[in-house]
KEKE-3310 file (N, C-alpha, C; in steps of 0.2 Angstrom, whole numbers, plus 5000, padded with zeros to 4 digits):
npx = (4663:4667:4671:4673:4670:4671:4664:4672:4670:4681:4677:4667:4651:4651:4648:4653:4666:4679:4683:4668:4663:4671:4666:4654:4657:4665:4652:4644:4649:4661:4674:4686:4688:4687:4693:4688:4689:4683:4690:4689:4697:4692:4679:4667:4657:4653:4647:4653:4667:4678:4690:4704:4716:4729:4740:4735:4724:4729:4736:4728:4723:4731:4734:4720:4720:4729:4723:4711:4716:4711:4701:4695:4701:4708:4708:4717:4713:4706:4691:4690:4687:4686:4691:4694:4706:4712:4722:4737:4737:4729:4736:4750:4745:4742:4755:4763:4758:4756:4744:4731:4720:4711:4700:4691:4680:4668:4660:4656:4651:4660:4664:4653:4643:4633:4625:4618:4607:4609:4617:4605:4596:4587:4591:4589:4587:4595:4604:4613:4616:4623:4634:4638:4643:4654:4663:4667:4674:4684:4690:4696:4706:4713:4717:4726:4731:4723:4710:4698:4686:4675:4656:4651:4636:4632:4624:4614:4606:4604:4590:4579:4579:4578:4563:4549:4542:4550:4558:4560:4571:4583:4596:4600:4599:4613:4623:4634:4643:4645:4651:4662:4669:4667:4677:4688:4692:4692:4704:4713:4717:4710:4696:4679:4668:4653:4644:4633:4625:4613:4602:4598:4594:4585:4583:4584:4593:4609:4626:4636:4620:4612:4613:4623:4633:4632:4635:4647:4653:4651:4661:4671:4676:4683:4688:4681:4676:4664:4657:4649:4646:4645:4639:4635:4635:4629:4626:4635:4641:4629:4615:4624:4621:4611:4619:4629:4621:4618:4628:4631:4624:4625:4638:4648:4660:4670:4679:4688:4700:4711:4724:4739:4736:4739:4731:4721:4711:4697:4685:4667:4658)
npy = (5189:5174:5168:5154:5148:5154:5156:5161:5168:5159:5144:5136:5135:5149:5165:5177:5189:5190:5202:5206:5198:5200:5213:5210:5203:5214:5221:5213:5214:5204:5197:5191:5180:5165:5160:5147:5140:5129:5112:5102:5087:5079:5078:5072:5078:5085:5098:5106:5113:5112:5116:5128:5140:5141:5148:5162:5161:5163:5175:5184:5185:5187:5200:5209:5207:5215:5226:5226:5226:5234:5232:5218:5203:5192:5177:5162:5147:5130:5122:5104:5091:5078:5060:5045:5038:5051:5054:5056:5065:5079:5079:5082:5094:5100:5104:5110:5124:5136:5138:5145:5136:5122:5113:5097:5088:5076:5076:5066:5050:5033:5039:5045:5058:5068:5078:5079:5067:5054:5043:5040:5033:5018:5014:5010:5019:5017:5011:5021:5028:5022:5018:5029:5036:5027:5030:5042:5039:5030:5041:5049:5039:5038:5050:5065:5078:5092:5100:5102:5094:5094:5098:5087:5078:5079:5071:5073:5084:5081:5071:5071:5068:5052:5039:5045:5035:5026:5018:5025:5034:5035:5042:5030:5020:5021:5021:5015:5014:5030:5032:5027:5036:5049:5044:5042:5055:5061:5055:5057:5068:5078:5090:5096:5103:5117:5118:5131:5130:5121:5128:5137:5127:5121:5113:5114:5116:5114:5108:5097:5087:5090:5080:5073:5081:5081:5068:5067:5076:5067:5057:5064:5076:5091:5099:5110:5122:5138:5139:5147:5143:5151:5156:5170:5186:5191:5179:5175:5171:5169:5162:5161:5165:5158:5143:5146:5148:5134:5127:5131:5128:5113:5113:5117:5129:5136:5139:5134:5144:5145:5149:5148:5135:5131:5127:5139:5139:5149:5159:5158:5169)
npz = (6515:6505:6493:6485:6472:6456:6439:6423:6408:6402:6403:6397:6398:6401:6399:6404:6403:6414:6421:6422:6431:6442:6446:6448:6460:6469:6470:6476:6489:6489:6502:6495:6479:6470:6455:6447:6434:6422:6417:6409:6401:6387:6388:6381:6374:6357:6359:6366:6374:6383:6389:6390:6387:6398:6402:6395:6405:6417:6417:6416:6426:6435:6429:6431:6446:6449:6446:6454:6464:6479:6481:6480:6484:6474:6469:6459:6453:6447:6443:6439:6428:6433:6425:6429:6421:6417:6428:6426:6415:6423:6433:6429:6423:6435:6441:6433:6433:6445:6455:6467:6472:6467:6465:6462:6452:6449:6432:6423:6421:6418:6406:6402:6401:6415:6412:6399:6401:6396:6404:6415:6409:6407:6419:6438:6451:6463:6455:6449:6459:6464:6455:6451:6464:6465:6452:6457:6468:6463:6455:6466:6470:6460:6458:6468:6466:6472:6480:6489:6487:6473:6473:6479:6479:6466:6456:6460:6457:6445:6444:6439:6428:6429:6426:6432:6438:6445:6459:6476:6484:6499:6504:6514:6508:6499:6506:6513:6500:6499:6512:6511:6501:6506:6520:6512:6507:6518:6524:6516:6517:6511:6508:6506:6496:6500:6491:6485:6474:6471:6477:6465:6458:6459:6470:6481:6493:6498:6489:6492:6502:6518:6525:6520:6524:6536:6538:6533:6545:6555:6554:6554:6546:6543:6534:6522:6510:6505:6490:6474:6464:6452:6438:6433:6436:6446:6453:6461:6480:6481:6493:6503:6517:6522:6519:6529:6541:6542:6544:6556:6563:6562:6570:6567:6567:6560:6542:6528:6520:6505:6499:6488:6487:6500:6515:6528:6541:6544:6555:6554:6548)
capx = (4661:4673:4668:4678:4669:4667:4668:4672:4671:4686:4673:4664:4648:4650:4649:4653:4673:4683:4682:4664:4663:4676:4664:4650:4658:4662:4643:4642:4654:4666:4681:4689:4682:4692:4691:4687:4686:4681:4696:4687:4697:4689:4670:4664:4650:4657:4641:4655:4674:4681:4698:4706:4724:4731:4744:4732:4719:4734:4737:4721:4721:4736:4731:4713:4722:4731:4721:4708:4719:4711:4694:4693:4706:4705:4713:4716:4710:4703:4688:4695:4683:4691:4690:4702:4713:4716:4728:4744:4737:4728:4743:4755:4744:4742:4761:4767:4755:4756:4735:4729:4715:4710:4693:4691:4673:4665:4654:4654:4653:4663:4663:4646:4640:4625:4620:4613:4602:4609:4617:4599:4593:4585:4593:4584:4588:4600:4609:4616:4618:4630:4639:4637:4648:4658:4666:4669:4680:4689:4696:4700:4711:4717:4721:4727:4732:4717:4709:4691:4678:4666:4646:4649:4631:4633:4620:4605:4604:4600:4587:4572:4580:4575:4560:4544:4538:4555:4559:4562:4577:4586:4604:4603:4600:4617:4625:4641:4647:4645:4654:4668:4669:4671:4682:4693:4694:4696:4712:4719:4720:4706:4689:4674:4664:4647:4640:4625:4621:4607:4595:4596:4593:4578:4584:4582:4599:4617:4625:4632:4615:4611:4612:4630:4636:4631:4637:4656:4655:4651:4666:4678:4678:4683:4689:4676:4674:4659:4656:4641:4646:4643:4640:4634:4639:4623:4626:4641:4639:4623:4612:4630:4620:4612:4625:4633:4616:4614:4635:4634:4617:4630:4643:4655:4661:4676:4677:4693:4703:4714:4730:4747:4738:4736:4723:4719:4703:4693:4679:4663:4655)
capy = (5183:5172:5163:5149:5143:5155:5155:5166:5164:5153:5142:5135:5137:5156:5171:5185:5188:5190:5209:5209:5192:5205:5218:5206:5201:5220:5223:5207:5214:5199:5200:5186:5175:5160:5159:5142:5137:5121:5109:5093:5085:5073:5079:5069:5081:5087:5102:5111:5110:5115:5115:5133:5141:5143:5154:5166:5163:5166:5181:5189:5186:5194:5208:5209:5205:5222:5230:5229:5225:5239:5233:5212:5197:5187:5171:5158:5142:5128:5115:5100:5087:5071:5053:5041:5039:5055:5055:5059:5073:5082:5081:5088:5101:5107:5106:5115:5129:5138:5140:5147:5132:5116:5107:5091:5086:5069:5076:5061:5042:5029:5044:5047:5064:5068:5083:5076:5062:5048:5041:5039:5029:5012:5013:5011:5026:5015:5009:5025:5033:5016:5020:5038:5036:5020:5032:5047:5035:5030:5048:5051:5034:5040:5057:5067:5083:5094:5102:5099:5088:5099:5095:5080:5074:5081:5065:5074:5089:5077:5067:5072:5063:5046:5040:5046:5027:5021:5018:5030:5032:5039:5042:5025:5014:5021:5026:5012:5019:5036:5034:5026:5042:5053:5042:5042:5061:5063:5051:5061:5075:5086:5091:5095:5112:5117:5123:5134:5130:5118:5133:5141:5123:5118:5106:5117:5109:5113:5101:5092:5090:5090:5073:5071:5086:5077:5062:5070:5079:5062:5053:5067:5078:5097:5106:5113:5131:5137:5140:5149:5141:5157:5157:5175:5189:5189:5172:5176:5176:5168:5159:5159:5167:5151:5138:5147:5146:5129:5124:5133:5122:5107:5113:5121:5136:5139:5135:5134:5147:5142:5151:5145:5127:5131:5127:5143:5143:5156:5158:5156:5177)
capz = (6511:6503:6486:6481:6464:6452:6434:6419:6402:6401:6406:6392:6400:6403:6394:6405:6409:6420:6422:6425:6436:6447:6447:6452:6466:6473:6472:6480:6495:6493:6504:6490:6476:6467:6448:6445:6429:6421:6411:6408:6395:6383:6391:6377:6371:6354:6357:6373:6378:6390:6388:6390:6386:6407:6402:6393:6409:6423:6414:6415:6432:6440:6427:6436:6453:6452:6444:6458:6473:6483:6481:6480:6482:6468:6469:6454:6454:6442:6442:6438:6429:6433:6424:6431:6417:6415:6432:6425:6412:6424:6438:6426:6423:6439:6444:6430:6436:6452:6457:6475:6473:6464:6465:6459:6451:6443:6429:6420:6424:6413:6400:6399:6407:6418:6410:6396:6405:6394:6409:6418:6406:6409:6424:6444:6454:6466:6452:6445:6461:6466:6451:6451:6470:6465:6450:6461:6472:6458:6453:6473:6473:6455:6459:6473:6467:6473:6488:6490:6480:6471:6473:6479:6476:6458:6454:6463:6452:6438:6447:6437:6421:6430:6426:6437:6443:6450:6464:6480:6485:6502:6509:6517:6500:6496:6511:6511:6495:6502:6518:6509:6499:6513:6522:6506:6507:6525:6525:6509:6521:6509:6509:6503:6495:6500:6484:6485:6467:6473:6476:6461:6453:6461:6473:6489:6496:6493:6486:6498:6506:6525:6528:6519:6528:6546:6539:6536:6552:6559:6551:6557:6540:6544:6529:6519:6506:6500:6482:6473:6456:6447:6430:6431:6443:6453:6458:6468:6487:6482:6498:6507:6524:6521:6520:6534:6547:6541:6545:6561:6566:6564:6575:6564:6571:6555:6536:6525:6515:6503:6495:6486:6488:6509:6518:6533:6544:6547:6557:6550:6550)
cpx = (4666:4671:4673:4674:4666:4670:4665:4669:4676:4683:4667:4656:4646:4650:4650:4662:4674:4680:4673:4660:4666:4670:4656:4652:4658:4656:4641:4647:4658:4671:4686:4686:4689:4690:4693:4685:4687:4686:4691:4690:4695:4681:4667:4658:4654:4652:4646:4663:4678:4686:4699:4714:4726:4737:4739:4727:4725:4736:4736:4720:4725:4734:4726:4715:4725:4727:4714:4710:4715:4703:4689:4698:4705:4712:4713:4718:4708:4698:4688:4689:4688:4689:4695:4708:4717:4720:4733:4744:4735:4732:4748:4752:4743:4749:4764:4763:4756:4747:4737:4724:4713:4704:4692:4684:4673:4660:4651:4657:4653:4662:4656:4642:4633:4623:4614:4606:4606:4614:4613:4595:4593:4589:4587:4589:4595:4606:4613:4619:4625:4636:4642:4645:4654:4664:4670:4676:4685:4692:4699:4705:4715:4722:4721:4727:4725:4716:4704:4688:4671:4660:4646:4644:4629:4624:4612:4602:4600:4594:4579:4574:4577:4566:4556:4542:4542:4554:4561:4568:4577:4595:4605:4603:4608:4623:4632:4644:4649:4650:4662:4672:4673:4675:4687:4697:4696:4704:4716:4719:4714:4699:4685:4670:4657:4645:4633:4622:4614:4602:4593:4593:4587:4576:4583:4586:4604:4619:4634:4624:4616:4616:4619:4635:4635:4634:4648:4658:4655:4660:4672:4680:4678:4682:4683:4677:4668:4659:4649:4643:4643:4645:4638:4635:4635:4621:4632:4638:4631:4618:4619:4625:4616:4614:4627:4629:4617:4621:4636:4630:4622:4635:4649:4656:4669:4676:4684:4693:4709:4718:4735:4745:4736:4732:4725:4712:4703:4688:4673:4660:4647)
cpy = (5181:5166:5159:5143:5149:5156:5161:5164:5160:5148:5143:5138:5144:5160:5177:5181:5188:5197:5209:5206:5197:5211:5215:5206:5209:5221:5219:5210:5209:5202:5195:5181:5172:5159:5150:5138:5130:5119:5103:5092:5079:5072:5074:5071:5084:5094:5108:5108:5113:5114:5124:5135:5146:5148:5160:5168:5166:5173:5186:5190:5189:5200:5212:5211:5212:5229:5234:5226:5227:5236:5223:5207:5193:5182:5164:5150:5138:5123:5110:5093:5083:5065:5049:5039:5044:5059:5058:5065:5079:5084:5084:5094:5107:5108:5108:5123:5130:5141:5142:5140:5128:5112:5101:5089:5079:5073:5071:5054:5037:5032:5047:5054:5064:5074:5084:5070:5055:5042:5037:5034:5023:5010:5015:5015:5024:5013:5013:5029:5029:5017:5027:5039:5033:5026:5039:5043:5032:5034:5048:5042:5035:5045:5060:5074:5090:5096:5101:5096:5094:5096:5088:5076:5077:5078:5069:5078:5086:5073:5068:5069:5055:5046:5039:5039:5026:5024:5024:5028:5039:5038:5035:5021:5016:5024:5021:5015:5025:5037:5030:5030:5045:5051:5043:5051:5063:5060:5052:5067:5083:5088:5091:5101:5109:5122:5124:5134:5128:5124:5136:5133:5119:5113:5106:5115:5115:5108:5102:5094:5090:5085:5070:5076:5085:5071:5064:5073:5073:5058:5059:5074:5088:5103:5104:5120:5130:5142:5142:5143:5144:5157:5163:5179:5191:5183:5174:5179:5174:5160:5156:5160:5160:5145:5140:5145:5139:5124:5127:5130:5119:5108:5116:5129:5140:5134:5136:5140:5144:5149:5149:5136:5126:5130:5131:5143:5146:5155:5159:5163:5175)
cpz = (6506:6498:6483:6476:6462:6445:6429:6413:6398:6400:6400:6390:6402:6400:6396:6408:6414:6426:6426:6431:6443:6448:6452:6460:6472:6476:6476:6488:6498:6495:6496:6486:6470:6462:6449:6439:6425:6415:6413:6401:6392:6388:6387:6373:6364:6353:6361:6372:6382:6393:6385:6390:6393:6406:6402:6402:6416:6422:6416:6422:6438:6435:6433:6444:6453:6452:6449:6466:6479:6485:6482:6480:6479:6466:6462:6456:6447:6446:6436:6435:6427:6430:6428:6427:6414:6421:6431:6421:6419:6429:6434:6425:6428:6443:6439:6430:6443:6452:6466:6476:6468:6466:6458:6459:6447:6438:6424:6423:6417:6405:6398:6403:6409:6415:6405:6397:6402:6400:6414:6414:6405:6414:6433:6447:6459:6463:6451:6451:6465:6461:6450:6459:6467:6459:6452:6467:6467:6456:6461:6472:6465:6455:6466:6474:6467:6480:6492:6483:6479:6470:6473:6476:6472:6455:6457:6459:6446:6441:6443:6426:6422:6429:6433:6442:6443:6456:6471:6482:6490:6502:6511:6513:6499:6502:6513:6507:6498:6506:6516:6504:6503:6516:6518:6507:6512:6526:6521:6513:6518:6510:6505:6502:6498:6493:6484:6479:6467:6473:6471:6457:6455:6467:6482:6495:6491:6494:6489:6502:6512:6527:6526:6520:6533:6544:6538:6540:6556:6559:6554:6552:6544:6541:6525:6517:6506:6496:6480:6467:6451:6442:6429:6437:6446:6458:6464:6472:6487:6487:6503:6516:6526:6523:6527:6541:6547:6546:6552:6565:6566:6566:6573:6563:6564:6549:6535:6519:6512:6498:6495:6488:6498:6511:6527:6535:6546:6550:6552:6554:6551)
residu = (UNK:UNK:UNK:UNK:UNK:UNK:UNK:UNK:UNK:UNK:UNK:UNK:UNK:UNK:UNK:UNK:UNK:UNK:UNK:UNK:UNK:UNK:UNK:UNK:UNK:UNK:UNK:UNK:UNK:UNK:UNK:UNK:UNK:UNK:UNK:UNK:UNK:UNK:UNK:UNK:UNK:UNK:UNK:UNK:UNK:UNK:UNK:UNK:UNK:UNK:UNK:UNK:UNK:UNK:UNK:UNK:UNK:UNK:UNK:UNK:UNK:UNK:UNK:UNK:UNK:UNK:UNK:UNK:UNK:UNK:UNK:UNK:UNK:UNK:UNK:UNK:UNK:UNK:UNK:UNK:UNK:UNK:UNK:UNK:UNK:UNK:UNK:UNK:UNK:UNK:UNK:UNK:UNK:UNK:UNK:UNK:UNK:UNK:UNK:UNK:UNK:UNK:UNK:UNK:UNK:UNK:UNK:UNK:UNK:UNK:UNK:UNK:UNK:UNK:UNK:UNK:UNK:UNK:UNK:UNK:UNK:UNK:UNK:UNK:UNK:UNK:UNK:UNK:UNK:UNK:UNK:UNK:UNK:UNK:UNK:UNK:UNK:UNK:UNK:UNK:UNK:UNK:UNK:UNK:UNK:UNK:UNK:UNK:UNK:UNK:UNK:UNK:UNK:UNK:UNK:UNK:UNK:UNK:UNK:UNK:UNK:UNK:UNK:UNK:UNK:UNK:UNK:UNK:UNK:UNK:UNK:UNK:UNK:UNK:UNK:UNK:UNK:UNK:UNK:UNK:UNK:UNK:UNK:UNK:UNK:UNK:UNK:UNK:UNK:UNK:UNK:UNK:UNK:UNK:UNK:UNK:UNK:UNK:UNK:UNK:UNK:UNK:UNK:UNK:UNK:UNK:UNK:UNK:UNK:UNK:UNK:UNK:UNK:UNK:UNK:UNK:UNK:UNK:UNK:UNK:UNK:UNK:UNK:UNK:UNK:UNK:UNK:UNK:UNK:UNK:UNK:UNK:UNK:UNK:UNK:UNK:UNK:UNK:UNK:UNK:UNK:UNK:UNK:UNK:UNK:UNK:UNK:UNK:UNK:UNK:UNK:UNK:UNK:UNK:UNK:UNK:UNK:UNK:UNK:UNK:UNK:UNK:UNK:UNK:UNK:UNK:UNK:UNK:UNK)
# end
């Protein structure tokens, strides 16, 4: 098992290090798991920040890296919340760094984050999920430097902020936006994570769901990791056998590994 999103306490969000995230995984019997932790600069929450000193974290991680060679590969990485004007910072940051992997997320739309809800508000379910896309295509035609698109449909997770009487809403209300997405990323050459976070978060889905995981096999889309998004070291490695069944039901017989920036596939165990 091969975990490309998990995070430490770099990661504003986390509380457990490095060390014991590394100990997590053993137990979990990964063969390699990719610290990915969270730079969103200018998040706009003044409660979180999520802004880390990348010497200090690269550090920590060839320490760790030797320190458990024998026992787990542990490769260094960031998640990358993108705005679109913040192209130029966030590409200097990652080329005066050398990472094994780089994911690129939207958590916030026109600065406004989805975690708080205030995004959802007074808004119809189409509208935010048109905006919700429309600003994910604007970081992909801003930025490049990246490898896959994390959780892509980020916007679902939140979906119980709308209110209860709106309107239903599928795939196909929004389904241009969407495929002008994916095509964006397939023609940059990168892909797309499956993040089994969805289960833990009620959604019963990883995020991408089904139906946006047939819709970039259809389009041609290849490269794919998958990610638990562990914030604590029982999530590592979590409903990956899962994601796996579910990837190998749609005809995908190999995933993507990624070191020094590479993209290697591997078959799908």
């Amino acid at each position: 098992m091969h975990d490309f999103h998990v995070h430490s306490s770099y990661s504003a969000d986390c509380k457990y290090c490095m060390e014991t995230m590394i100990k997590g995984a053993i137990k979990a019997d990964a063969k390699s798991i990719v610290f990915t932790d969270h730079i969103d600069y200018e998040y706009g929450s003044p409660d979180i920040n999520f802004v880390f000193e990348i010497k200090d974290y690269l550090k920590d991680i060839m320490r760790l890296r030797n320190k458990y060679k024998n026992d787990v590969q542990i490769l260094s990485g960031l998640e990358i919340g993108m705005q679109p004007y913040l192209n130029e910072k966030n590409n200097k940051l990652v080329q005066n760094h050398e990472f094994d992997f780089i994911i690129m997320s939207t958590h916030l739309v026109e600065g406004v984050e989805l975690h708080g809800g205030d995004f959802f508000k007074n808004k119809k379910k189409i509208d935010a999920f048109e905006q919700y896309y429309n600003e994910v295509l604007l970081n992909l035609n801003s930025f490049s430097n990246f490898d896959v698109v994390g959780h892509l449909n980020l916007i679902d997770r939140y979906i119980n902020f709308m209110d209860k009487s709106n309107d239903s809403l599928d795939i196909g209300d929004y389904r241009d936006i969407l495929k002008k997405v994916l095509e964006k990323i397939i023609s940059m050459g990168k892909g797309i994570e499956i993040n089994t976070s969805g289960y833990r978060y009620g959604i019963s889905s990883c995020l991408p769901n089904i139906e946006i995981i047939k819709l970039y096999k259809e389009l041609g889309g290849e490269i794919f990791t998958i990610g638990s998004d562990a914030h604590t070291p029982s999530d590592i490695g979590h409903n990956f056998d899962v994601a796996k069944a579910l990837l190998k039901e749609l005809g995908y017989t190999h995933m993507s590994m990624f070191k020094n920036r590479r993209n290697n596939f591997i078959k799908i165990d």
